[in-house]
N, C-alpha and C positions, 0 to 999 in steps of 0.2 A: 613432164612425165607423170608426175601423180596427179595432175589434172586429167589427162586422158585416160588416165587408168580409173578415177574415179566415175565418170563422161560415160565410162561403157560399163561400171559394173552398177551405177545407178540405175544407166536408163536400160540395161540389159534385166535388172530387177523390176523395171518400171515396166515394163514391156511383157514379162510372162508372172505376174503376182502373185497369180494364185500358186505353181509352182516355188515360190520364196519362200512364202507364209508356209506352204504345208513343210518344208524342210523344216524352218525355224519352231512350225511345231512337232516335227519328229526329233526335232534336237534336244527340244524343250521337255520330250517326255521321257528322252534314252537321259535324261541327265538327274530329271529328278528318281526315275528307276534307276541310275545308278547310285545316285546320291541312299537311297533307302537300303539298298543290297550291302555296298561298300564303303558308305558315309560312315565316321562317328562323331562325338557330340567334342563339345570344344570344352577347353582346359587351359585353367593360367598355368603356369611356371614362372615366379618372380624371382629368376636365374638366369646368372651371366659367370661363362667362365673368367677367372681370373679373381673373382670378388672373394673377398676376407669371408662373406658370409658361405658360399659357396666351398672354399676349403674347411671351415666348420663341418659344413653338411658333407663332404670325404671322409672326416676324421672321425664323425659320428655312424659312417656306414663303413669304414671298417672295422668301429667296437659290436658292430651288430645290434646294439640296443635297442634298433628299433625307432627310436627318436628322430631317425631323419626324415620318417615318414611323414605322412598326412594325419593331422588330427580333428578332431569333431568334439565339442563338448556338450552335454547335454544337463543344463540347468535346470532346477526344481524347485520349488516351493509351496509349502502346504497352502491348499484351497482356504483352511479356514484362516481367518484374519487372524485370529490370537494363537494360534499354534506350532510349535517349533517341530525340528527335529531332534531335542533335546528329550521331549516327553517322552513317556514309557509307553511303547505300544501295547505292551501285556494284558492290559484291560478288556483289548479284543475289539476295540472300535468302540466301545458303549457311550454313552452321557459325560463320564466320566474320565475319558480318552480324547485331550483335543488336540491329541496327534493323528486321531479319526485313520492310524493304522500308514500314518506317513511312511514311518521306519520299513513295513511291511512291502509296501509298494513300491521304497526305492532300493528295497535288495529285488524285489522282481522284475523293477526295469535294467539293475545291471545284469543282471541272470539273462535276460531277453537281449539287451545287445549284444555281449558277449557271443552270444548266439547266429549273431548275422557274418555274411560272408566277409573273409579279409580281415579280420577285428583281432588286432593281434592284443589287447590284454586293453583292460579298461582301469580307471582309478576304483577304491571300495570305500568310500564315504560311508558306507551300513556297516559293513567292516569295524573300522575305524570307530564308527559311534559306538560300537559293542565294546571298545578296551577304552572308552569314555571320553568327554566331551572336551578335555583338553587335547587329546589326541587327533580329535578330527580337525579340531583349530588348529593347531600347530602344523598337520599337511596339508594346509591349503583347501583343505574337502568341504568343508562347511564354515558356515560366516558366524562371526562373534555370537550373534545376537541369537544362531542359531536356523533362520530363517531359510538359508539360500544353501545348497548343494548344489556342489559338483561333480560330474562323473565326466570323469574326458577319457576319451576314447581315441583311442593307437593302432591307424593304419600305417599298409605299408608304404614304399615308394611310390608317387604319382604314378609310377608309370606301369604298375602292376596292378591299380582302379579306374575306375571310369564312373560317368552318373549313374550308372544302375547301383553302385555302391551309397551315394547319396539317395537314390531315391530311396532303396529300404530302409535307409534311418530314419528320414522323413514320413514314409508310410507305419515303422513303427511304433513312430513316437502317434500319427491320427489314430492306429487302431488302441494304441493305453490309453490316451486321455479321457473319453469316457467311462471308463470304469477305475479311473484312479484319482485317490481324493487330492493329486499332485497338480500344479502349474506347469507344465511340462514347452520349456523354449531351449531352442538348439541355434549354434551357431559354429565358428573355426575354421579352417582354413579347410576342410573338405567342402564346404559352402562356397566359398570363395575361388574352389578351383571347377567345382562342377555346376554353380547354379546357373540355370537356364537368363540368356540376356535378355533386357527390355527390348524391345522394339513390337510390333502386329500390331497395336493400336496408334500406334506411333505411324508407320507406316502407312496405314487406314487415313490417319488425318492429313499426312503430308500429301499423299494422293488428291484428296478429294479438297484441298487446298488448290495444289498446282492444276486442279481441272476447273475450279471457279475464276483464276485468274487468267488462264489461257481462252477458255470463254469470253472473256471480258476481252481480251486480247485481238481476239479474232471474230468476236461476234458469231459463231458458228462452233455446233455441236461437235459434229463432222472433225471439223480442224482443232478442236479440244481434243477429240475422242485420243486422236493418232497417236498424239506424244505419250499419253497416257495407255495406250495398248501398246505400244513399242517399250515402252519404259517396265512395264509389268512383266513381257515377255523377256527383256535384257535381265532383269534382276532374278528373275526366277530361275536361269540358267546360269549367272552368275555365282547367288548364293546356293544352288546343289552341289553347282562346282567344288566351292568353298568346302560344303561338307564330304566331297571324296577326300577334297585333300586332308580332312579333318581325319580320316580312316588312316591316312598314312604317316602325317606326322602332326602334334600337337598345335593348334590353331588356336589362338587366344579366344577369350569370351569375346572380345568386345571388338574381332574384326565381323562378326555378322552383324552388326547392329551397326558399327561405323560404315560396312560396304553400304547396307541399307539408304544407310545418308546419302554418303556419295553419290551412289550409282542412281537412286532415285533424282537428285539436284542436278548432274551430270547428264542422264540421262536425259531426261525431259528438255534441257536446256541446250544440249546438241541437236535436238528434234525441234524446237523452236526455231534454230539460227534455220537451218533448211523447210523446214517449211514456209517462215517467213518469207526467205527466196523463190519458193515454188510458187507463191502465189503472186509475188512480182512480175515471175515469167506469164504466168496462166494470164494475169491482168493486160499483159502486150501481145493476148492473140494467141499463147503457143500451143503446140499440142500438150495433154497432160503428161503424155510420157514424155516427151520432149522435155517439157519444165523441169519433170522428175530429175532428167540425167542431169540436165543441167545446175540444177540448186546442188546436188550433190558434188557436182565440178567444182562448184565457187565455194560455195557456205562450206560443204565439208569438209573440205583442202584444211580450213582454221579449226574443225573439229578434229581432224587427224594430227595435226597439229597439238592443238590445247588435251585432247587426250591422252598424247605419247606423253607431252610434256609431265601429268599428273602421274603418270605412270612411273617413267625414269626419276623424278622427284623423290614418290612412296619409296620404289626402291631405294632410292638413295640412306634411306635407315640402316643398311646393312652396319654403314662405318661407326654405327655405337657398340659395335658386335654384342646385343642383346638379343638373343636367336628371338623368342616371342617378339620382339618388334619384328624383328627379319620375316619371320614365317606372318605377322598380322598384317605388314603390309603388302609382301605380294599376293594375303587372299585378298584385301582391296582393291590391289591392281587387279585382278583375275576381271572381277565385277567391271571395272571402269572400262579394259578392253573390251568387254561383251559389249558392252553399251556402243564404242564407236563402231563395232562392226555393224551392232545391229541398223546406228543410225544412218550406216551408208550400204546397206542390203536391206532387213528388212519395211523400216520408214518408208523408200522410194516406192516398195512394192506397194506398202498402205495405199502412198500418193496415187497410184498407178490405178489401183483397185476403183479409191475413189473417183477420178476422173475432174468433170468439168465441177460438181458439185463443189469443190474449195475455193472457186472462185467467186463464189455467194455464198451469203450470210442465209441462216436457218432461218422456219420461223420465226421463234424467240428474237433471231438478231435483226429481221424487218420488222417485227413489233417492237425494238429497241430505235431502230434507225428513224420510224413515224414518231416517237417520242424525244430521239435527238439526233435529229438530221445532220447537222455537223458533224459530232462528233464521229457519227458512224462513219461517213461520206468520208473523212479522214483517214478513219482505220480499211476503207478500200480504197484509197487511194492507190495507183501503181505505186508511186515513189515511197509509200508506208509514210514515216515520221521524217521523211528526209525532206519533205513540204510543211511539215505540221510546223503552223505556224509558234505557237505556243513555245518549242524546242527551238526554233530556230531565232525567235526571239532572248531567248535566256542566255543560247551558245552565244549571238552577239553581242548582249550585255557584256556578259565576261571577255569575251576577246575586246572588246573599248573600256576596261579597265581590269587587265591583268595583274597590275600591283597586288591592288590591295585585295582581289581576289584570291591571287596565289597565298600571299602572307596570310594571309587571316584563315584558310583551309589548311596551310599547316601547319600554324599558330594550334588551331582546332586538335588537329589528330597528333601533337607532341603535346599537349596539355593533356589527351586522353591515355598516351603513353608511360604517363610519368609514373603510374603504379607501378609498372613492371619493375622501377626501383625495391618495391618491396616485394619481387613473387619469393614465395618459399616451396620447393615441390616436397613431396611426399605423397601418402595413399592414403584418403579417406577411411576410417575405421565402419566399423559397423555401429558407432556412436549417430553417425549421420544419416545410417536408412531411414524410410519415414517405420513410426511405432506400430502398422500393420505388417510389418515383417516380424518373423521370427526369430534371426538374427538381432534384432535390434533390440526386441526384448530380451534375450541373451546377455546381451550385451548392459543391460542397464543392469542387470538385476546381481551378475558378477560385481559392477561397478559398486552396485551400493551392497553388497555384502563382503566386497575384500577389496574394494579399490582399483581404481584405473588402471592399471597399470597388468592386473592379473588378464586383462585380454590381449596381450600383446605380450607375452613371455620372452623373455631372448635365452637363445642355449648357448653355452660356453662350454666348447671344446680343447680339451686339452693334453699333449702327448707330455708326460713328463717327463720320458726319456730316460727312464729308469731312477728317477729323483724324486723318493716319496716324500720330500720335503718341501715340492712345488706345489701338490694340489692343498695341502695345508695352508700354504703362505697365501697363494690364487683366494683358497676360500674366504680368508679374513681381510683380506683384501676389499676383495667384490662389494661385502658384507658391510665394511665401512665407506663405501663409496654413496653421496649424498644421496645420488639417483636410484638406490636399490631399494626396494621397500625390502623384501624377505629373499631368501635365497634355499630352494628345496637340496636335500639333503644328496650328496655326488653317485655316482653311478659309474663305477669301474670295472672295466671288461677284464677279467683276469688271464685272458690269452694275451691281449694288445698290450694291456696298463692303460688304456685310451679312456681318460672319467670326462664325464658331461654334466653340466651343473646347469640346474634348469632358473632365471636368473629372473625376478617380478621387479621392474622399475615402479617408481610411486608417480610414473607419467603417465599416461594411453598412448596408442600405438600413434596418434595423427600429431600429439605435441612436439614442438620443437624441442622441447626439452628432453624428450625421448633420445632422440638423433643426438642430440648432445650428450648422452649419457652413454652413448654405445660409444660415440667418437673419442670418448673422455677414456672408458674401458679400453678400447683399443692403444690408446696410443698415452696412454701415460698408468694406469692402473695395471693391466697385465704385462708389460713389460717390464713395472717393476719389482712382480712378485715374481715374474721367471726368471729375471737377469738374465745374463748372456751364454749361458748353457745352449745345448741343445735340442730346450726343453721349448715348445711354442703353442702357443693357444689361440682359439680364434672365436668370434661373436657371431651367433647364427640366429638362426628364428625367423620368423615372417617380416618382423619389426624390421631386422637390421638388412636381411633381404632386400625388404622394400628400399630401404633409404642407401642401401648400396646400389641398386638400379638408378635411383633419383642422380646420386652423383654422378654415373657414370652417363646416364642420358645430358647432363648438365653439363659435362666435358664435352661432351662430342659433340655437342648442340652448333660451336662456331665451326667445325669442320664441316658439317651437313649444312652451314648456312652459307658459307665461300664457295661451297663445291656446287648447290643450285644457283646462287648467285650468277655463277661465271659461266656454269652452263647454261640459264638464260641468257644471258647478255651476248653470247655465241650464238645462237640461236636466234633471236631477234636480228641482231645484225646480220645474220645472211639471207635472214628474210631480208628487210627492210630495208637494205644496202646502206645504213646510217650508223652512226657511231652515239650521236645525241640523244634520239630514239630509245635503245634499249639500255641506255645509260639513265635516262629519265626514267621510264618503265620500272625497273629494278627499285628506286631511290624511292618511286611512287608506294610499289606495292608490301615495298618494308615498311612507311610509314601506314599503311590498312593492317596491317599486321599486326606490328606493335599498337596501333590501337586498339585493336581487340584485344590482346593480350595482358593490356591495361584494364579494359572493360572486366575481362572473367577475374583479374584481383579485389578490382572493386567489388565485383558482386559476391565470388564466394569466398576470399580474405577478408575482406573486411564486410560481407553480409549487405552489402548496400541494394535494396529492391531484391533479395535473395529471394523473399516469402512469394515472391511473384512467380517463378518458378519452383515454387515448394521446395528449396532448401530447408533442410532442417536446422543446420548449423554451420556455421562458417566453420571451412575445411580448407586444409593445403592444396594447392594446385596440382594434379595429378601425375608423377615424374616424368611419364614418356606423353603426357599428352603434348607440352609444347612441340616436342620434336613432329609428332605426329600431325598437327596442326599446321609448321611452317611447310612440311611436307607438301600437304594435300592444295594448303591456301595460296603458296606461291605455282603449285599447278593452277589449280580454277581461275586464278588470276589471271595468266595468259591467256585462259579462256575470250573471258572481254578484250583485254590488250589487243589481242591479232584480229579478233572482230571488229575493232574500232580502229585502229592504223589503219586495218586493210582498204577500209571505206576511204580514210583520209589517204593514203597514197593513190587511189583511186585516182576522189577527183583531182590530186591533185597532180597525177599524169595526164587528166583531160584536161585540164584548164591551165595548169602552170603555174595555179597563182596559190602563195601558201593560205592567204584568209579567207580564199573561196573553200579550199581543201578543208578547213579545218573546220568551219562552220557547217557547210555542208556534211563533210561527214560525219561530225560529232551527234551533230540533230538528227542525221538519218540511220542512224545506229540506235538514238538514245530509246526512243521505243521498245525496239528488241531488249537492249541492255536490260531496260528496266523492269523490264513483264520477266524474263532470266532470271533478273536478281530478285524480285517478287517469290519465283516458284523457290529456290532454292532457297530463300529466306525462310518461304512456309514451311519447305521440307523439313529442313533442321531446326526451327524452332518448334513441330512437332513432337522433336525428341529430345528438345530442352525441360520437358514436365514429365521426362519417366523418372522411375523412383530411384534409379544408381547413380550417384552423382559424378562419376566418370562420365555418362550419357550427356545429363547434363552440360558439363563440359562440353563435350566435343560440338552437341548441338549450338549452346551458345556462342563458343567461340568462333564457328564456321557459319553462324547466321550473322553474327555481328561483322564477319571480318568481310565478307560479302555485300551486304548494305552498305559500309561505310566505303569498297572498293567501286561499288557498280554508280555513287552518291556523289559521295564527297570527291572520288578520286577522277572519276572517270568526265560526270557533269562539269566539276570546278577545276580541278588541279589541271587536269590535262589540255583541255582549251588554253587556257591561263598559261601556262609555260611553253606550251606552243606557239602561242603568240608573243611571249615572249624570245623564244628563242630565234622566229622568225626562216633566214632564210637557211641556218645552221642546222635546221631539224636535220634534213636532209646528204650532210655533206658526210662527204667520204673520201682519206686520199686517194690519188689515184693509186701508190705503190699497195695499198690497199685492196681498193678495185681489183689491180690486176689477180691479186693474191687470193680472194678468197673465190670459193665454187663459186655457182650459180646454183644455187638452193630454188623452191618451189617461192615463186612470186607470192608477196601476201597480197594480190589482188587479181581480180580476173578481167584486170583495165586494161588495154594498152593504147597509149597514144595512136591516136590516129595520124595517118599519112598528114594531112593538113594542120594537125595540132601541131603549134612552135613546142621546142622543148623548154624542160620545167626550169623557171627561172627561182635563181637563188638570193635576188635583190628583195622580195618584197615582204612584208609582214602581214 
């Protein structure tokens, strides 16, 4: 059924093109005008109901304080090297003033924020310095030495700003700094919720990657060009998408820059498997349109496939109930569906357009072919790599010594697993942007004037229930607890009784020892300065936020990995009619997994070739990145899996024999596999060198788990225990058989009348 149905909407697009193309650019253009009209920009939320930190942030919006909200700080330091905030401006700026009128300029940059929209009440470090210089030390406003001020600034609830709130900080702080003798760096968690993500240069490279090697691939412009206009045209519809739904409900930063990846590695690589097959066809004589329906029949059947798969996976995030996961993944899925539609609508139409042209090489690729007649003569071959001698010699190597192939490849990828003994999650601080951000000078300059621990404040709320005897006890408490540096002075709503204690650990926001001092607060410190009254307090702040997400991502992590699990293995098998099969599958592509997973500790735990991606500093593992990762990886993974069984159940319905099967189709896949796993490699290691180290992440982890899936897994392991497994790959019981559907065939073989059926004797 979904072969037929593919068979006429291919060759039905392949047939009238130009008709396609203009749809998909009338689509392309009502999306990005609606994206503009109705779009808005994206916003973290590092919130989950249920979490300790989260009842903090209730308890703190029913005293009204204000404190639940969004904050921005805005740090200073005089331009001159020898000059404090200490000094007397009174001199007027002269020779004799090497506070050059500091004082002056940081009472009119609070005066000027203040001033901006939403700014519910700011700190007054000028203030302060006026009833003297112990005072400004004592609230936290200015540093020992005198040097460093702070003015933090008090929006309200996220969900009453947006980036135009960010950007007038940001434009006000460019239009002071020339005419103020101040150092003027901003950072906080309005940064953090409204800054624009990396990617456009990122994407630029991955592009112009995946069309060097698709080139190379197919020795023709023409056949580069497709995947690459198709891929442009799916993303560009995908990510406006992304931003209507950013107008309606809140859309993390980092799903435009993760769809990015995806959909670009995704995309291009469902447009490879069918074109590959188009020019197969075109190679035996067919019509172009013909070819067109046809590649779309066979090759796309595994891209509707490996795309739902990716899809129902993403979703699968919902069971950490972290809505920004929930809402980040299905804008990724939005993207990845684009992508399969386009590959089985607009692609064909490309093919269609072009005609006989893809069945020759351009210029370039005959002035390549006069320089290496082999090898080009090879890449037109009809059979592609399923002749290529090169592959089909390597696939029989391994299949005439299985053993110690098998052993020694997952020997490989459980040696590279073993980090994951030590992942720690949590959220890189702004200690880790590179020094051309303004954040990150923020962020140092806090540090070295009051210590780490001052950018990462945790709030403690507390109801005490009409017992003014708790928030006393709470305070001296806190206060003696190792992990506190200083503790600013309580905040009691006198409607509620509801006080908020704004709380400076002597850790930064990304140390373990942070986590551990909220944990410590939590669950031994504040219960025992409330006792068993009615009286309860709770830890909030960014800090404790964050590492409440981590936990709860890190619970939920083995239910999201049973539940894709089993539904692979469901899945496979009713393709594949085997039991062995998607049992291997599964066992293969957790060990690609957990190697990567192993890989990103190495590198950003413990910094190992970090600099090579411009890490700044080794940082924790990002909390919802694993989850996000086994997501996407155990999708892309069936990708190959179904392309490569598909070929091996293939031959080995035409021949019967398992060593013809698996040779054959392993070598005549491996080409495809490997120019796939080249572009997607390119794509996301393009966005392993932007500057957020979440980015990084996602980039490295999904270029590494890819190369070592499409390599190690696919070349070695799979051969290898195929032949090991012999005539078992295949078997099914029958009470089985009878039992389950008839799902869509993973191939478009079937035995021929004369062909004996497939024997299960041989190896």
């Amino acid at each position: 059924m979904l072969s037929k149905a593919l068979l006429r909407l291919g060759g039905g697009a392949a047939r009238h093109p130009w008709q396609v193309i203009a749809t998909w650019l009338l689509a392309t253009t009502l999306a990005v005008v609606a994206a503009m009209a109705f779009g808005g920009r994206t916003a973290d939320s590092m919130t989950a109901p249920g979490l300790d930190s989260q009842r903090a942030a209730d308890l703190i919006a029913r005293a009204g304080t204000g404190q639940e909200g969004m904050t921005a700080q805005v740090v200073v330091t005089p331009l001159d090297g020898a000059a404090t905030f200490f000094d007397d401006d009174s001199g007027g700026g002269g020779d004799d003033n090497r506070g050059g009128g500091a004082r002056a300029a940081l009472t009119r940059l609070q005066t000027e924020i203040e001033r901006l929209p939403h700014v519910l009440g700011t700190s007054d470090p000028a203030g302060a310095l006026k009833a003297g210089r112990d005072t400004a030390v004592r609230g936290g406003l200015v540093s020992v030495d005198g040097r460093v001020a702070v003015v933090r600034v008090q929006y309200p609830d996220q969900s009453r700003l947006s980036a135009d709130d960010l950007d007038a900080l940001v434009e006000l702080g460019d239009r002071l700094r020339p005419g103020m003798p101040l150092r003027i760096e901003m950072g906080g968690s309005l940064f953090y919720a409204f800054s624009d993500p990396d990617g456009g240069v990122s994407e630029l490279i991955g592009l112009l990657a995946a069309a060097a090697i698709l080139f190379l691939a197919f020795g023709s412009l023409v056949a580069a060009a497709l995947p690459i206009g198709m891929a442009v045209f799916g993303l560009t519809v995908g990510v406006a998408t992304m931003t209507v739904l950013a107008g309606v409900t809140e859309v993390p930063t980092f799903a435009p820059v993760l769809g990015s990846m995806v959909g670009l590695g995704v995309g291009i690589d469902y447009a490879l498997f069918v074109l590959a097959r188009h020019r197969e066809y075109l190679a035996r004589g067919l019509d172009p349109r013909v070819a067109a329906g046809r590649a779309v029949a066979t090759a796309g059947r595994p891209v509707v496939f490996a795309g739902g798969t990716v899809v129902v996976s993403i979703l699968g995030l919902a069971v950490a109930n972290v809505p920004f996961m929930t809402v980040g993944g299905l804008a990724v899925s939005v993207v990845v569906l684009t992508m399969v539609l386009a590959s089985v609508t607009l692609l064909p139409a490309f093919l269609g357009a072009a005609g006989p042209r893809l069945a020759r090489p351009g210029r370039i690729g005959r002035a390549l072919h006069r320089r290496r007649p082999g090898r080009l003569a090879r890449r037109q071959d009809p059979a592609g790599a399923a002749r290529a001698a090169g592959w089909r010699r390597w696939i029989g190597h391994v299949t005439r010594h299985p053993v110690p192939y098998a052993a020694g490849a997952a020997g490989v990828l459980l040696t590279a697993t073993l980090p994951v003994l030590g992942l720690r999650v949590g959220l890189p601080d702004d200690g880790s942007l590179p020094p051309s951000r303004t954040e990150r000078r923020a962020y140092d300059l806090v540090a070295q004037g009051f210590g780490p621990g001052t950018n990462g404040p945790l709030v403690i709320a507390t109801d005490p229930a009409g017992n003014p005897g708790v928030l006393d006890r709470l305070v001296a408490a806190v206060k003696a607890d190792e992990g506190i540096a200083s503790v600013a002075p309580a905040r009691v709503d006198r409607a509620t009784g509801i006080a908020t204690l704004v709380v400076f650990p002597t850790t930064s926001p990304q140390d373990k020892a942070t986590t551990d001092t909220i944990a410590r607060l939590r669950t031994d410190v504040l219960p025992a300065a409330i006792g068993h009254g009615p009286a309860r307090a709770h830890v909030g702040g960014a800090a404790a936020s964050l590492s409440d997400v981590g936990r709860r991502t890190s619970q939920r992590l083995p239910v999201l990995v049973a539940t894709v699990l089993a539904m692979s293995f469901l899945l496979l098998m009713l393709v594949f009619r085997s039991i062995l099969v998607p049992l291997k599958a599964v066992v293969l592509n957790l060990l690609s997994i957990g190697a990567a997973y192993g890989i990103m500790v190495a590198v950003f735990q413990w910094g190992w070739a970090g600099a090579l991606i411009g890490l700044q500093a080794t940082v924790p593992i990002v909390s919802f990145i694993p989850m996000f990762l086994f997501a996407i990886l155990f999708g892309l993974s069936m990708d190959y899996e179904v392309f490569l069984l598909s070929r091996v159940r293939e031959e080995y319905l035409r021949t019967g024999d398992n060593a013809t099967a698996i040779t054959e189709g392993v070598s005549g896949t491996a080409r495809i596999i490997t120019s796939a796993a080249l572009i997607m490699v390119a794509v996301f290691l393009s966005f392993a060198v932007a500057d957020d180290p979440s980015t990084k992440m996602f980039g490295l982890g999904l270029a590494t788990a890819i190369l070592i899936d499409a390599t190690v897994v696919r070349m070695v392991l799979v051969p290898a225990t195929m032949t090991l497994l012999g005539r078992t790959n295949w078997w099914l019981p029958n009470w089985l058989e009878r039992v389950l559907p008839r799902g869509p065939a993973g191939t478009d073989a079937q035995p021929k009348a004369d062909t004996p059926r497939p024997r299960l004797a041989e190896r």
